[in-house]
C-alpha atoms as one frame of an Amber mdcrd trajectory, in Angstrom:
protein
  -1.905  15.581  24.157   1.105  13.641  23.618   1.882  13.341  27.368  -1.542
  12.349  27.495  -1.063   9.345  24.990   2.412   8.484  26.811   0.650   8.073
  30.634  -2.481   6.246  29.066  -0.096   3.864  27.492   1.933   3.229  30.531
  -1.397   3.098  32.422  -2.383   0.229  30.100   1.092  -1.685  30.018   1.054
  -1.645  33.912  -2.648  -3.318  34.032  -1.773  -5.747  31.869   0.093  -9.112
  33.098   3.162 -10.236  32.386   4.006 -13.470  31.401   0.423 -13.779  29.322
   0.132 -14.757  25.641  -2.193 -13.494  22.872  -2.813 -16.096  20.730  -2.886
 -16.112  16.594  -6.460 -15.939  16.589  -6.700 -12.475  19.030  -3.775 -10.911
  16.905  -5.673 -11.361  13.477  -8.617 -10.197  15.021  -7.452  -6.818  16.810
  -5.485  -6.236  12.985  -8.589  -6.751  11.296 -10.521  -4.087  13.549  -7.864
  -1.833  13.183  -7.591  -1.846   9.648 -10.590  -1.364   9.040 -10.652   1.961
  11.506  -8.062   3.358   9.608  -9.613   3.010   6.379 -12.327   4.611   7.926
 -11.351   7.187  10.072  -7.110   7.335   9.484  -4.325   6.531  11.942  -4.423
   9.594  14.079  -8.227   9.694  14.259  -8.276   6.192  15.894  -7.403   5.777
  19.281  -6.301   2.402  21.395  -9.684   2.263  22.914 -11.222   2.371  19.276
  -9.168  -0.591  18.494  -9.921  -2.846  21.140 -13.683  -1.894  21.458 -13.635
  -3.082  17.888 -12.276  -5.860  18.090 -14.474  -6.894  21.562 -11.140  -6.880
  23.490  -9.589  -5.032  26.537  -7.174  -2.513  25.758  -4.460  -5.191  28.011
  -4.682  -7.671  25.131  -4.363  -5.073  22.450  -1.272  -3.963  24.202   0.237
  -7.570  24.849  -0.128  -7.906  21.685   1.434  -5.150  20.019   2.452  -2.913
  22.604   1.486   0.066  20.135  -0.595   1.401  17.637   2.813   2.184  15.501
   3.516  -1.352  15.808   0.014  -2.717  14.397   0.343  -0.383  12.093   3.501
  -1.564  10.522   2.401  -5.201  10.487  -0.844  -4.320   8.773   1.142  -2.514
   6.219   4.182  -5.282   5.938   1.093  -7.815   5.067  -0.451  -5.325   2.083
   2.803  -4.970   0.349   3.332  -8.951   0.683   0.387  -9.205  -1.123   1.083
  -6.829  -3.705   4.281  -8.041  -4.064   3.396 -11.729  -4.734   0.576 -10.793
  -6.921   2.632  -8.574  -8.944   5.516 -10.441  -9.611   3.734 -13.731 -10.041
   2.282 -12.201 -12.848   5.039 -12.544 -15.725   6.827 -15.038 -17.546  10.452
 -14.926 -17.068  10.688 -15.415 -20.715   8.718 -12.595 -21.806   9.484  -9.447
 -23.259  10.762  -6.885 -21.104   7.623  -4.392 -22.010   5.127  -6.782 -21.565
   6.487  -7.810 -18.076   6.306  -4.271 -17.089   2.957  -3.914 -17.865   1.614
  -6.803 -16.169   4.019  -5.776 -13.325   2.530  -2.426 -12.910  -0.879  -3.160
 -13.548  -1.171  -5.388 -11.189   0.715  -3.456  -8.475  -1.280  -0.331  -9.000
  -4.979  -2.368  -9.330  -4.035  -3.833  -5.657  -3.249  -0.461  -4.608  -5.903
   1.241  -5.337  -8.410  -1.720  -3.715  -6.889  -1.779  -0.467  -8.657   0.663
   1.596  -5.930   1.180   4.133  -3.570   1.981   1.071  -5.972   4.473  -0.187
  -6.807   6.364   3.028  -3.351   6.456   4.846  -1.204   6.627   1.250  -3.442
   9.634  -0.025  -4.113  11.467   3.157  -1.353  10.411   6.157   1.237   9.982
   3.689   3.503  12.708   4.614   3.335  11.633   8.393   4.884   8.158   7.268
   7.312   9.146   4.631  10.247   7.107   5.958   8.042   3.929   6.477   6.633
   4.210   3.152   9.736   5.217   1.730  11.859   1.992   3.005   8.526  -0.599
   1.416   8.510   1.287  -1.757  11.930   0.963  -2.084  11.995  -2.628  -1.971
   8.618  -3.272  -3.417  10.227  -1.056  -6.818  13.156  -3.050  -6.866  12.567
  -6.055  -8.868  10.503  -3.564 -11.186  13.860  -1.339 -11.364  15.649  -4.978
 -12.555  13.662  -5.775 -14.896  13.890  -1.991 -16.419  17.539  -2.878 -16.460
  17.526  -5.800 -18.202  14.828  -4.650 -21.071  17.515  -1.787 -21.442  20.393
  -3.992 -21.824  18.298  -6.049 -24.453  18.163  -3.113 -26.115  13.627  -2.876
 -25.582  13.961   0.243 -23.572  15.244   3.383 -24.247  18.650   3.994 -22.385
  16.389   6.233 -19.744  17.479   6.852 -16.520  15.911   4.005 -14.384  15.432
   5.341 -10.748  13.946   8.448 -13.571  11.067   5.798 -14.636  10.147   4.458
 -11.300   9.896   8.421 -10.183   6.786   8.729 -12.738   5.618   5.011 -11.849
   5.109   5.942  -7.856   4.125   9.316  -9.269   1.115   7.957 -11.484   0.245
   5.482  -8.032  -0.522   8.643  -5.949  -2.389   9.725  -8.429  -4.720   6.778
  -9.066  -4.871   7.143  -4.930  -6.387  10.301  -5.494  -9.524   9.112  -7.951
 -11.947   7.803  -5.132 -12.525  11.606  -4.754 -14.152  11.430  -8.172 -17.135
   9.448  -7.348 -20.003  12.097  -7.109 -18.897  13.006 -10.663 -19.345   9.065
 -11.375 -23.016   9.136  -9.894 -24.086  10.144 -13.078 -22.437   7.729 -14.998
 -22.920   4.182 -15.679 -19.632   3.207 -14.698 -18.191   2.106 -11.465 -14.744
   3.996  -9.806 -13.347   0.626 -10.070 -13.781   0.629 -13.743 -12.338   4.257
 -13.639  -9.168   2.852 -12.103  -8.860   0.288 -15.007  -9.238   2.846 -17.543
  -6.578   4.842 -16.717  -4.089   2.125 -16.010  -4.321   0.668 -18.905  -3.946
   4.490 -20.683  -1.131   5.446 -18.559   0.588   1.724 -18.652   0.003   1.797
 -22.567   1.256   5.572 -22.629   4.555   4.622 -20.544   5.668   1.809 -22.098
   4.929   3.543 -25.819   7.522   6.494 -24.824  10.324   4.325 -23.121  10.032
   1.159 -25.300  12.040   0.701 -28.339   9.302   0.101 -30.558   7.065   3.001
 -29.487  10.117   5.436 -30.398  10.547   3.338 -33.808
């Protein structure tokens, strides 16, 4: 299968013309298609041809364009955890108290999350067949967060926890919010929507968190 993939591809790159450009336009238009194909059907269910039949292109452009489905991949994820990021940490004061940073911090982070249907699919289900891409984005999408843990422990409105200890159970809680789309037939009967779900337990497990590492929740 893989030596498959490998001919197809080369098949593809020697079709397609050098020297040719794909403009701005094409490019958001083949990411588009593919994100929303691997929402749908993950990254190892969708194929090249999926892509560009998708997005009403030849598989040439698709492959000017990115040369592979690795590389579209890691551009539609770069441009999720830009968004995240900015949201998140355009959501604070700087002059606020270190707890209350944190929870706008995290709430925000983990409400963007949970909407973004290529998070949910490939974070939840694919996750273990990206750990090192994942793994690099998380890392610098939890540093800021791991800063500003520092500095509310230095001001003495944290507990003197370990810090990489507290953004363990943060990206620990995330995969589990990942998880609760799995709970909508229980929700049928309820008049509630999963996305109110999500908010629910945020705001328990942001309240619960900051209560047991905060100063004033141990006081």
């Amino acid at each position: 299968m893989q030596a498959k993939h490998i001919n197809d591809m080369h098949y593809i790159a020697m079709k397609s013309p050098a020297g040719i450009q794909v403009s701005d336009k094409t490019k958001e238009i083949i990411l588009s298609a593919a994100k929303e194909l691997f929402a749908q059907k993950g990254y190892f269910k969708t194929t090249y041809a999926d892509i560009a039949r998708y997005a009403g292109v030849n598989q040439a452009t698709v492959y000017r364009a990115f040369k592979t489905k690795e590389n579209i991949f890691r551009n539609l994820l770069e441009e999720e955890y830009h968004i995240i990021k900015q949201e998140s940490y355009g959501a604070y004061a700087a002059d606020e108290p270190t707890p209350q940073k944190l929870k706008k911090i995290i709430t925000t982070n983990f409400t963007l999350t949970t909407k973004s249907k290529l998070l949910k699919y490939i974070l939840h289900d694919e996750y273990s067949q990206f750990r090192s891409i994942f793994n690099s984005r998380d890392k610098s999408a939890f540093e800021e967060i791991r800063s500003i843990i520092n500095e509310g422990i230095a001001k003495g409105e944290l507990t003197a926890e370990d810090p990489a200890y507290m953004l363990a159970i943060l990206n620990s809680f995330r995969f589990c919010l990942l998880s609760l789309y799995r709970t909508e037939p229980m929700l049928a009967a309820s008049k509630y929507s999963l996305d109110h779900l999500v908010e629910t337990i945020n705001a328990i497990f942001v309240e619960g968190f900051l209560k047991y590492f905060s100063r004033e929740g141990k006081a």
